[in-house]
Structures are given as structure tokens and as C-alpha cells.
NURODREN-833493 format. One record per residue (C-alpha): residue number from 0; residue in three letters; x, y, z. Coordinates in Angstrom, 3 decimals. Example, Ala and Ser with C-alpha at 12.3 -4.5 7.8 and 13.67 -1.06 7.14 Angstrom:
% residues 2
<pt pos="0" code="ALA" c1="12.300" c2="-4.500" c3="7.800"/>
<pt pos="1" code="SER" c1="13.670" c2="-1.060" c3="7.140"/>
% end
This chain:
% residues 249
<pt pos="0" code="UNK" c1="0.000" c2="0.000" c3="0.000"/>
<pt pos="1" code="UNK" c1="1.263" c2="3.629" c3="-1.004"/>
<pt pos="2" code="UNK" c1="2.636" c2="5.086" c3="2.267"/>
<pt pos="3" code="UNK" c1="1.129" c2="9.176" c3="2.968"/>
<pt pos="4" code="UNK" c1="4.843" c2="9.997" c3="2.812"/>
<pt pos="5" code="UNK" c1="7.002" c2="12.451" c3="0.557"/>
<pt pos="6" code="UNK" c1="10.766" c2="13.101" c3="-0.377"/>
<pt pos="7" code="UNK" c1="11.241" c2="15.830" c3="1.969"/>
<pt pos="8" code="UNK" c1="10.193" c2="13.611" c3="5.114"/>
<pt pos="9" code="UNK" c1="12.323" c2="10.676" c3="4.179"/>
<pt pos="10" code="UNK" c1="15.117" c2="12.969" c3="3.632"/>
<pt pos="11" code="UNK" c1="14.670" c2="14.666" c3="6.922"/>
<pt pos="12" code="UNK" c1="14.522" c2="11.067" c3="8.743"/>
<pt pos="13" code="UNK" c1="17.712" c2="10.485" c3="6.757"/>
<pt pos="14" code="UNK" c1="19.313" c2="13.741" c3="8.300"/>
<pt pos="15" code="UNK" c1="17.869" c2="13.120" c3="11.655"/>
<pt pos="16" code="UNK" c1="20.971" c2="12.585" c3="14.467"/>
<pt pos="17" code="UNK" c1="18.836" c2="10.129" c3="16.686"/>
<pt pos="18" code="UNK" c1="18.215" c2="7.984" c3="14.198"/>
<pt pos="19" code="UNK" c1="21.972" c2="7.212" c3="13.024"/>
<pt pos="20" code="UNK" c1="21.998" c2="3.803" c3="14.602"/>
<pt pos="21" code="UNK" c1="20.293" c2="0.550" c3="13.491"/>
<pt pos="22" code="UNK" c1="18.456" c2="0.225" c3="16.943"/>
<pt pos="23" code="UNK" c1="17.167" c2="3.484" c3="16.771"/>
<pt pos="24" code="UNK" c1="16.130" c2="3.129" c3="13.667"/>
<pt pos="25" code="UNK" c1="14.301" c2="-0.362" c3="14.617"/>
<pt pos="26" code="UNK" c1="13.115" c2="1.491" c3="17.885"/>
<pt pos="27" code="UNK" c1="11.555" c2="3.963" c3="14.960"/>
<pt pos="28" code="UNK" c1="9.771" c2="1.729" c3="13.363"/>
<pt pos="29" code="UNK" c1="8.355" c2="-0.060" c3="16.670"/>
<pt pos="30" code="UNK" c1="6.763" c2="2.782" c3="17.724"/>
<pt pos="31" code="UNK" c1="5.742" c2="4.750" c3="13.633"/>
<pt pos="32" code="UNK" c1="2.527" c2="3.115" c3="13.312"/>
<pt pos="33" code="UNK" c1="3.448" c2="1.612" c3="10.678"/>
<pt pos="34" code="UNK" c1="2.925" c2="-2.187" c3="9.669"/>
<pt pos="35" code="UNK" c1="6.371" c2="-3.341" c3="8.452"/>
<pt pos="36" code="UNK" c1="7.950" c2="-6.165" c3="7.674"/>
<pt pos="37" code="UNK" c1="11.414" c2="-7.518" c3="7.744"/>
<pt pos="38" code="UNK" c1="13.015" c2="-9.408" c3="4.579"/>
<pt pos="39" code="UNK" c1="15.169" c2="-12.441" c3="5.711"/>
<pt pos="40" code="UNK" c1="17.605" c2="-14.536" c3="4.315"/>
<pt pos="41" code="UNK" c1="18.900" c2="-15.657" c3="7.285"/>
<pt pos="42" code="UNK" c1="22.183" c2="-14.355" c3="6.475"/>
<pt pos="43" code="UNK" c1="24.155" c2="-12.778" c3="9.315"/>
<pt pos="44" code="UNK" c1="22.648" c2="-9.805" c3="7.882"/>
<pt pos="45" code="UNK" c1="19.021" c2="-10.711" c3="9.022"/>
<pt pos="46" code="UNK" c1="19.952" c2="-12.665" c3="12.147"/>
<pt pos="47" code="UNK" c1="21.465" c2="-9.030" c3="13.472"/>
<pt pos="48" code="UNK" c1="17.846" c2="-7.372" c3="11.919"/>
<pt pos="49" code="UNK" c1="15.923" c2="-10.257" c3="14.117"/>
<pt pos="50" code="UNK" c1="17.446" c2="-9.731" c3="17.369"/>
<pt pos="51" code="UNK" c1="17.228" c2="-5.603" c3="16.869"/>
<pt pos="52" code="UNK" c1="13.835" c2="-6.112" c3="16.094"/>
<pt pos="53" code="UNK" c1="13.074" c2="-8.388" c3="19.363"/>
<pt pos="54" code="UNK" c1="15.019" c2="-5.865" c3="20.877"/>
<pt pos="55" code="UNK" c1="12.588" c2="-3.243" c3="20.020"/>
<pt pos="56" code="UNK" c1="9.545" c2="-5.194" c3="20.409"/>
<pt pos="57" code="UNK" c1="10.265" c2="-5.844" c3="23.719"/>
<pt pos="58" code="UNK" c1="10.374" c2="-2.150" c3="24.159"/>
<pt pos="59" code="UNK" c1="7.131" c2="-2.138" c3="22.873"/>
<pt pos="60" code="UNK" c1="5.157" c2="-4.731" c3="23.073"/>
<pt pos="61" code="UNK" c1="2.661" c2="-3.144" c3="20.698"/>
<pt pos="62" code="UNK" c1="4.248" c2="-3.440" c3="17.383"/>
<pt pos="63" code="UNK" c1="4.170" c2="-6.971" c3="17.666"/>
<pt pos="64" code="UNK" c1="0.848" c2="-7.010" c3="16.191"/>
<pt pos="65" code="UNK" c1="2.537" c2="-4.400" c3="13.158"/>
<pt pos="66" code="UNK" c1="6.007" c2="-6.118" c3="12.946"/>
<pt pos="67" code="UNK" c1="7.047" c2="-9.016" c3="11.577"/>
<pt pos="68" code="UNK" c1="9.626" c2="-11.361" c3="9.633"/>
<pt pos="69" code="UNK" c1="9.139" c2="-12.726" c3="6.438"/>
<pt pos="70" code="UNK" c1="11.234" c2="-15.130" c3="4.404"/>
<pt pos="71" code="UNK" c1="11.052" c2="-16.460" c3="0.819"/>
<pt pos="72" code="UNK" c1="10.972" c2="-20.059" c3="0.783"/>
<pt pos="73" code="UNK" c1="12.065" c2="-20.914" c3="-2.840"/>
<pt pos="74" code="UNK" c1="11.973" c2="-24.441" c3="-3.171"/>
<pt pos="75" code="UNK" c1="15.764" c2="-24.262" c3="-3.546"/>
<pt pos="76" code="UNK" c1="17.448" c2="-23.018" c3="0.151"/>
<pt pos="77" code="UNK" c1="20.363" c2="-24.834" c3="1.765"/>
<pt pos="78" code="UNK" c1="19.246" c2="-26.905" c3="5.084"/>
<pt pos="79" code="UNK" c1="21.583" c2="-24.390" c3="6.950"/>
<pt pos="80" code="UNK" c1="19.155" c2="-22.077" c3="6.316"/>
<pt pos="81" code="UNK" c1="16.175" c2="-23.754" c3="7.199"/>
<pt pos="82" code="UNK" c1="18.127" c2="-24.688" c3="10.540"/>
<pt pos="83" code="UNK" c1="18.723" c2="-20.998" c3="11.272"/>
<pt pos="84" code="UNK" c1="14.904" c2="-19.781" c3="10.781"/>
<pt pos="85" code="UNK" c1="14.109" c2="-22.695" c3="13.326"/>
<pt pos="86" code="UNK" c1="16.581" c2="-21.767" c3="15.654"/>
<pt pos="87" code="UNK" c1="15.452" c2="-17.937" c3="15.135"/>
<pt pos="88" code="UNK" c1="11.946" c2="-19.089" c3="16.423"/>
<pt pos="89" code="UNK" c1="13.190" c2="-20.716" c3="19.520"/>
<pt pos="90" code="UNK" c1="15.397" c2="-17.749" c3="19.967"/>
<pt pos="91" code="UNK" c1="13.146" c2="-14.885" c3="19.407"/>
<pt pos="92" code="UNK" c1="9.897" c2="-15.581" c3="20.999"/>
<pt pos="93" code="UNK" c1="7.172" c2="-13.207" c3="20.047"/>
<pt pos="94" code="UNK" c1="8.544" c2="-12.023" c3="16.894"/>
<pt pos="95" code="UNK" c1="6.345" c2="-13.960" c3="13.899"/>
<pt pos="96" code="UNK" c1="7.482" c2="-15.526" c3="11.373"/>
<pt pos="97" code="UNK" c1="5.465" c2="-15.428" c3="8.005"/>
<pt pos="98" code="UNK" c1="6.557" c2="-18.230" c3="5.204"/>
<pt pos="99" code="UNK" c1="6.329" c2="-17.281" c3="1.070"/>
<pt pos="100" code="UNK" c1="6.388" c2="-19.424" c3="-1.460"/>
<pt pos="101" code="UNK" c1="6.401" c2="-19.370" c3="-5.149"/>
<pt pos="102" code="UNK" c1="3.458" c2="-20.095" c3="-6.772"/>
<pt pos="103" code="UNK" c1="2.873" c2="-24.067" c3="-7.390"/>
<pt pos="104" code="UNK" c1="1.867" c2="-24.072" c3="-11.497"/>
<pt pos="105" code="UNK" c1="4.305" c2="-21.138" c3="-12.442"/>
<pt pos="106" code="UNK" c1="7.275" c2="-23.369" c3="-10.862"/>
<pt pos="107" code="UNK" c1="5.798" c2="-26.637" c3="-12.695"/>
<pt pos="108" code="UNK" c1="6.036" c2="-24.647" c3="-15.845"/>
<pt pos="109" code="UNK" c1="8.894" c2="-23.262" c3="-15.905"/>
<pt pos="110" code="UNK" c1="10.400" c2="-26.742" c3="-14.477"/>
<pt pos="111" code="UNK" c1="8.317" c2="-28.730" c3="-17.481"/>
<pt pos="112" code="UNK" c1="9.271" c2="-25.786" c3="-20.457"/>
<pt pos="113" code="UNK" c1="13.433" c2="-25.929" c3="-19.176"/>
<pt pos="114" code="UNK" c1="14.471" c2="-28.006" c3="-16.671"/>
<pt pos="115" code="UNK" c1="15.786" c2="-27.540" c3="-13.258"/>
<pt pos="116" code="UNK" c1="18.810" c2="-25.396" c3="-13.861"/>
<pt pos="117" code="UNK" c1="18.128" c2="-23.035" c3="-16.982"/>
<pt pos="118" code="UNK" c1="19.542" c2="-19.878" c3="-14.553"/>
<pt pos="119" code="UNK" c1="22.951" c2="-21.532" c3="-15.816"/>
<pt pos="120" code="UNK" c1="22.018" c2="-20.957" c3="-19.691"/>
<pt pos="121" code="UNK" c1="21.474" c2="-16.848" c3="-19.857"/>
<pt pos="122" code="UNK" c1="20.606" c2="-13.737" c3="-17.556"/>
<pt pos="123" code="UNK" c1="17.060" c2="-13.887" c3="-19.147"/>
<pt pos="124" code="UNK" c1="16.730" c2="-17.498" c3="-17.920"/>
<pt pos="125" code="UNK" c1="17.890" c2="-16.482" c3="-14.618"/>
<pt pos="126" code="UNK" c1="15.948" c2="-13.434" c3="-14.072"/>
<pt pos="127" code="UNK" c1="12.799" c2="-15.480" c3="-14.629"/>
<pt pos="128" code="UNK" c1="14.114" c2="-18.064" c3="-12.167"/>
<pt pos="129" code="UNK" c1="14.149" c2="-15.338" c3="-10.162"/>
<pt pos="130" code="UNK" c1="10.838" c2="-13.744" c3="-10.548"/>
<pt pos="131" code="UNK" c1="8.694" c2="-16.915" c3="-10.353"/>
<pt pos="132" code="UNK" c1="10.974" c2="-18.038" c3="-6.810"/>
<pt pos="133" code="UNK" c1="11.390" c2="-14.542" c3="-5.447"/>
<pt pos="134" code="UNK" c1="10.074" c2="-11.598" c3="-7.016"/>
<pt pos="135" code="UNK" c1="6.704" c2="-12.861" c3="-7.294"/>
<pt pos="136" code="UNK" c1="6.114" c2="-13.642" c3="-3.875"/>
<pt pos="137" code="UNK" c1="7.993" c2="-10.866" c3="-2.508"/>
<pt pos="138" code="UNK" c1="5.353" c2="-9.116" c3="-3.919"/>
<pt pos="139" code="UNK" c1="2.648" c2="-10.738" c3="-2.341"/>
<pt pos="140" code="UNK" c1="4.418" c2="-10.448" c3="0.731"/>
<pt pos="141" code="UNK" c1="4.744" c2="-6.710" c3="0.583"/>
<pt pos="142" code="UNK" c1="1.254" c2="-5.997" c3="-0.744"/>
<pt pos="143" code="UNK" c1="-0.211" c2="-5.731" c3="2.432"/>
<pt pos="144" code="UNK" c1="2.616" c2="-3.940" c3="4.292"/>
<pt pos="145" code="UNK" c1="3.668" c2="0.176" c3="4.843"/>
<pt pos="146" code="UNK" c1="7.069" c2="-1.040" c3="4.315"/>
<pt pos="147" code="UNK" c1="9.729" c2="-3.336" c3="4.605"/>
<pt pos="148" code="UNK" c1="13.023" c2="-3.877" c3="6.457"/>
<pt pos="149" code="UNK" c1="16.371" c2="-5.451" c3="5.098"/>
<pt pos="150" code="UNK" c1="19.723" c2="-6.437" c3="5.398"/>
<pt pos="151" code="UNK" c1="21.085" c2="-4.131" c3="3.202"/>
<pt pos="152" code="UNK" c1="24.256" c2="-2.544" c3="3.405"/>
<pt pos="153" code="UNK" c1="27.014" c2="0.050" c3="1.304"/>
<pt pos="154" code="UNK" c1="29.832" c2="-2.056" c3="1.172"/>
<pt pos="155" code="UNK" c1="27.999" c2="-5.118" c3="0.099"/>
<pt pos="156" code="UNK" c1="28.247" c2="-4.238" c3="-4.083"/>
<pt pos="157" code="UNK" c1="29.001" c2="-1.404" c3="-6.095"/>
<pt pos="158" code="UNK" c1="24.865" c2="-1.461" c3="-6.967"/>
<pt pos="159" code="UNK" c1="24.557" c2="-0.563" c3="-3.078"/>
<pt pos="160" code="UNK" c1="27.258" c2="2.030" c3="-2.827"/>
<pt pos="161" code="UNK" c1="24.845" c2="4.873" c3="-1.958"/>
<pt pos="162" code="UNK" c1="21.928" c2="3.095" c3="0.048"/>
<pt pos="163" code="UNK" c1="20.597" c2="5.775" c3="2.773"/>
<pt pos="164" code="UNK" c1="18.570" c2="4.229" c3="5.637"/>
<pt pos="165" code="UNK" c1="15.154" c2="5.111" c3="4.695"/>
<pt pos="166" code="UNK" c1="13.685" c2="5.149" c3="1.265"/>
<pt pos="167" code="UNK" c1="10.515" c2="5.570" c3="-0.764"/>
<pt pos="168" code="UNK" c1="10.434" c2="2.047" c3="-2.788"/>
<pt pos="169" code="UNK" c1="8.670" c2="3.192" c3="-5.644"/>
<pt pos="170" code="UNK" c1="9.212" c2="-0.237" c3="-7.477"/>
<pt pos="171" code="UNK" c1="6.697" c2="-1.702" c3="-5.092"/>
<pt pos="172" code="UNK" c1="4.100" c2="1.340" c3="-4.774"/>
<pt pos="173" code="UNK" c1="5.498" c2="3.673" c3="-2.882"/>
<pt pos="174" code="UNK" c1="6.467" c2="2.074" c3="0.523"/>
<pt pos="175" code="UNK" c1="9.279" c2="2.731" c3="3.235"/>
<pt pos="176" code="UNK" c1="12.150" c2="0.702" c3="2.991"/>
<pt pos="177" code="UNK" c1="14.138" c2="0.405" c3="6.033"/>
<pt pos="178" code="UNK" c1="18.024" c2="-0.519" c3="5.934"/>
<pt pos="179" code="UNK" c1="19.379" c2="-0.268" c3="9.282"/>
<pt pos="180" code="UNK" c1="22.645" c2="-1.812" c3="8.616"/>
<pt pos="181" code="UNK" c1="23.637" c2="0.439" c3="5.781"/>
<pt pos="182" code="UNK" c1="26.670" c2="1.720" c3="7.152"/>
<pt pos="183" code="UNK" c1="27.956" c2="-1.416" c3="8.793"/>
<pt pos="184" code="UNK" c1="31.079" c2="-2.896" c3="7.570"/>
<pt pos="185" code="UNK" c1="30.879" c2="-6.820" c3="7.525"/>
<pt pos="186" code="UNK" c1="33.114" c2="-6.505" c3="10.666"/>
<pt pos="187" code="UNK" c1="30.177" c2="-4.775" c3="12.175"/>
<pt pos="188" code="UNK" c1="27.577" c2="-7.485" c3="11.191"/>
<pt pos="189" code="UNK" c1="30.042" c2="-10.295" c3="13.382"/>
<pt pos="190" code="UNK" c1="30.980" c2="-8.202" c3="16.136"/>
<pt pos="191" code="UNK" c1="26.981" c2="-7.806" c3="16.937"/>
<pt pos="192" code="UNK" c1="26.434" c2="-11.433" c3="16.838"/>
<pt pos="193" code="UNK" c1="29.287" c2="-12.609" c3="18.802"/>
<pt pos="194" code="UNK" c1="28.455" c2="-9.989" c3="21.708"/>
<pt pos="195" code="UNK" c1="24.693" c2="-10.721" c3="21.527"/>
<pt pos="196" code="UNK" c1="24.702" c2="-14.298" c3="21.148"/>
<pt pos="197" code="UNK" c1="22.792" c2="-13.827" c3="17.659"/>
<pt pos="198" code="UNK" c1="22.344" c2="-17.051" c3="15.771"/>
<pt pos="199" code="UNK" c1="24.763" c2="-17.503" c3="12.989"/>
<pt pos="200" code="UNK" c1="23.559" c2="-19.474" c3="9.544"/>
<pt pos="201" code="UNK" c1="26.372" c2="-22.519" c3="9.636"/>
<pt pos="202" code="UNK" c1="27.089" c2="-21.533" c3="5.967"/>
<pt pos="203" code="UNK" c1="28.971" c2="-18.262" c3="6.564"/>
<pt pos="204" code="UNK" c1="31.517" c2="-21.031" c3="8.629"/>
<pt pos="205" code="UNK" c1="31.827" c2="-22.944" c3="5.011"/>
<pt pos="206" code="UNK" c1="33.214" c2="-19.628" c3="3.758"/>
<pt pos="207" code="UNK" c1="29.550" c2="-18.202" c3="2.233"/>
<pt pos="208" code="UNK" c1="29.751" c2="-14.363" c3="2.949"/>
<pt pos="209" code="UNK" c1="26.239" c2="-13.809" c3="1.267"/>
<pt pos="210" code="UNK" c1="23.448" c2="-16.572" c3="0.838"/>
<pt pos="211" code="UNK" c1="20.653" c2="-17.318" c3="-1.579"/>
<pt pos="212" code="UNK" c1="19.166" c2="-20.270" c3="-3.020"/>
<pt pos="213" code="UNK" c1="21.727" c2="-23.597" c3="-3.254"/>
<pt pos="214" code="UNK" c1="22.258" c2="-23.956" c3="-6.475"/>
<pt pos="215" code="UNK" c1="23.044" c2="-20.049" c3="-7.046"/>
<pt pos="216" code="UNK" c1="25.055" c2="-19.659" c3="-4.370"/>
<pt pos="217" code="UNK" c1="29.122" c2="-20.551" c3="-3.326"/>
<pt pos="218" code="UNK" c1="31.221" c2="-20.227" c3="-1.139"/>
<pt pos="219" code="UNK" c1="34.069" c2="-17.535" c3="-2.147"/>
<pt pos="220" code="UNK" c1="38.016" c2="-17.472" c3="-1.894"/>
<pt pos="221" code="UNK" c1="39.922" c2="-15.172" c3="-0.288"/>
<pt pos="222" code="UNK" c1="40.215" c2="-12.141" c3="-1.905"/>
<pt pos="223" code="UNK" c1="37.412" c2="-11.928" c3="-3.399"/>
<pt pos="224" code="UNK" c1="34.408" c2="-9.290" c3="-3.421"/>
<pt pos="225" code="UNK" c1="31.395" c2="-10.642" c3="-0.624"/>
<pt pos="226" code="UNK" c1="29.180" c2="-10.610" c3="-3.528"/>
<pt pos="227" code="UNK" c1="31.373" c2="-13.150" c3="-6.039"/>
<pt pos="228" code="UNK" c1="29.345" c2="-16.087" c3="-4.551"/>
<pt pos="229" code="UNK" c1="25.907" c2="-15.125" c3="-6.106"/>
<pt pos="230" code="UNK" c1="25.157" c2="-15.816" c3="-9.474"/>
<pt pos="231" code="UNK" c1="29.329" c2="-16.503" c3="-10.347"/>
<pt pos="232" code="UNK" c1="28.851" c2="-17.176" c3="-13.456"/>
<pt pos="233" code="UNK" c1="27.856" c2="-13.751" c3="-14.338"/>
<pt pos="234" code="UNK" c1="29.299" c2="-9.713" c3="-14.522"/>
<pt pos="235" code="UNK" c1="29.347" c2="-7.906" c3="-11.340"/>
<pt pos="236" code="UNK" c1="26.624" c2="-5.652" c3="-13.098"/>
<pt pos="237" code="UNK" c1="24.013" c2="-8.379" c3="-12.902"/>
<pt pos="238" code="UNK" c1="23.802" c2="-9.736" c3="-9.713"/>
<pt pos="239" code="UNK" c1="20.786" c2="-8.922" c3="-8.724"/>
<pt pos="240" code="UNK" c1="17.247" c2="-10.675" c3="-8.674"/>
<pt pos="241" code="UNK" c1="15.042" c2="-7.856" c3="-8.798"/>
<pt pos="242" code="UNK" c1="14.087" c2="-8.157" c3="-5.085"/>
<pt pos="243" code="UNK" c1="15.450" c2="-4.761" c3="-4.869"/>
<pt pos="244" code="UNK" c1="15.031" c2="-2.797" c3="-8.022"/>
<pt pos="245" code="UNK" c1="16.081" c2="0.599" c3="-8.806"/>
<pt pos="246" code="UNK" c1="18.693" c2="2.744" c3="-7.604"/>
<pt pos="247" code="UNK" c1="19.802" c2="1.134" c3="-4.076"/>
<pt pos="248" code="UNK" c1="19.938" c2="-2.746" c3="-5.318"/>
% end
């Protein structure tokens, strides 16, 4: 749903000295009004995202009702993954956790028309992998929601270089985004979870700095950029999936 918000206010929240820290800008959203929801990989990322938000629902126990997680279950995550979300619910009591899933005859299709691994064969290929696993019910997801939350961050990809913390998504009608961690260095992300206990997805030990669906995802060598495990096979340029279109991918 289109949020009553303009330009001028999200650049003023951007601006806004009390809200230069991702608690504070979690403790924002917990007490906005607003129903939001938070985008989760269960990356380190997210887990950091999960405990802020308990964090700030505990503040408030009224955003409960208006907060929540959401995940995107493809068809085609790793079992760590799985593992962490279950180990988030144990860990985070009271936060809800709401499930997505790609629509049943679009994935048949697409399965029937090219098999199980046409991403490999072109970006086109991929990008409609994409859509019918991700996009698709991402948008469902958000269709109901003021805005959405996410794991997003600078130093993550030279598409993400300029990411402020709060943002009109006008690819998905106008909402708030929320990116609390944008100015976190990956040091950041680890230091948080090792002083607050956070649960870490097993795969980051195997060496996966960013995570995504299996088959589209590796683990990367040292030395290389944190985004060279997702989608390897192509250009720099093109890893994205459309989950966050526009200027701050």
C-alpha cells in the first residue's frame, strides 16, 4: 500500500541525528505506526535485523501485532538455512514468522518448459528463475505492508554504494524501505552477533559471505568481493534478482 509519505520527510529522517543507529532506527519503526515487515535470508545480515527487532519489540510490546519477519521459501534453500529460521523461532519468541512461497503451477512450468537449472544458460533465464521463486512472492508479501526492512548494506556491491537508511520504494508502490545496517562494515555485522549471542547461519563457517538459493550460491576465496558467490557465473553488473530494483539494489 502507497505510504502518505514524501521526499522531503524521508530525507529529513535520513538527516535526523537520533536515528543514526540501526536500533534506533528499529526502535523507529516499533513505535511509527506503521505495519512493516522484515526481509530475511537468514544471512548474518538478518539474524542481526531479528534480534534488533526483538530488541525493540520488547520495548514495545505493541508493534508486535505491526512487525514481523518474512522469508522467501524458494523451493531451492540450503538446510543451513532452514536450521537458522528454526533456531530464530526458539530464539526470538514473540517475533512472527510469516513463510512465502512461489506459486505451485508457475514453478511446474517453468520446471516442465526448461528443466531444473536453466539460470545456468542466460541472464534472461535467470531473471525469470528469479521472478517466479522470489520476485513474485515478494510481492505478495509486501502488498499488504507500509514497508519493509532489510539487510542491506554500502559495502555489500558497487549497486549498493549509496543506500541511505530510509527510502521511498517506488518499485513496489510507494512504501518505506528500512536498511538499518547500511553503514555497517561486515566486521560490524560479526561483532553484533558474537556480543549478543545472535544465531549464525552454519554456511557463513563454510566460507559463504552472502546466501541465496543452493544452487546459485558458493562459497568464495579469499580475496574476493562478498558478492562473487551469487550468481558466479555472471558480470558484477548483474547480480541482482530484482528483489530490490532501482537505484539502491
Amino acid at each position: 500500500m502507497a505510504l502518505d509519505m514524501d521526499w522531503k520527510e524521508i530525507a529529513d529522517l535520513n538527516k535526523d541525528p537520533g536515528l543514526n543507529d540501526a536500533q534506533a532506527i528499529m526502535d523507529w519503526a516499533s513505535r511509527s505506526g506503521l505495519k512493516l515487515g522484515l526481509a530475511s535470508s537468514f544471512s548474518a545480515e538478518d539474524t542481526s535485523l531479528i534480534h534488533l527487532l526483538h530488541s525493540a519489540i520488547e520495548k514495545n510490546p505493541e508493534a508486535a501485532g505491526r512487525l514481523h519477519v518474512f522469508y522467501l521459501e524458494t523451493g531451492r534453500l540450503h538446510e543451513e538455512t532452514l536450521q537458522t529460521l528454526e533456531e530464530c523461532r526458539k530464539r526470538y519468541p514473540g517475533v512472527e514468522f510469516r513463510g512465502f512461497f512461489p506459486d505451485r503451477e508457475r514453478v511446474e512450468a517453468l520446471i516442465r518448459n526448461k528443466g531444473l537449472f536453466s539460470f545456468y544458460d542466460s541472464i534472461d533465464n535467470r531473471k525469470e528463475c528469479c521472478f517466479v521463486r522470489k520476485v513474485e512472492p515478494l510481492n505478495r508479501a509486501l502488498n499488504e505492508l507500509d514497508g519493509w526492512i532489510t539487510g542491506l548494506r554500502q559495502s555489500q556491491s558497487v549497486t549498493r554504494a549509496n543506500l541511505p537508511a530510509f527510502q521511498l520504494d517506488t518499485d513496489h508502490g510507494g512504501i518505506l524501505k528500512l536498511n538499518p545496517l547500511t553503514s555497517w562494515e561486515e566486521s560490524d555485522v560479526y561483532s553484533f552477533i558474537e556480543e549478543n549471542d545472535v544465531p549464525l547461519n552454519a554456511l557463513h563457517r563454510q566460507g559463504f559471505p552472502s546466501i541465496g538459493c543452493a544452487p546459485c550460491t558458493r562459497a568464495i576465496q579469499e580475496g574476493e568481493d562478498i558478492r562473487a558467490g551469487r550468481w558466479w557465473w555472471e558480470n558484477p553488473e548483474h547480480k541482482e534478482c530484482g528483489l530490490h530494483a532501482g537505484g539502491a539494489r
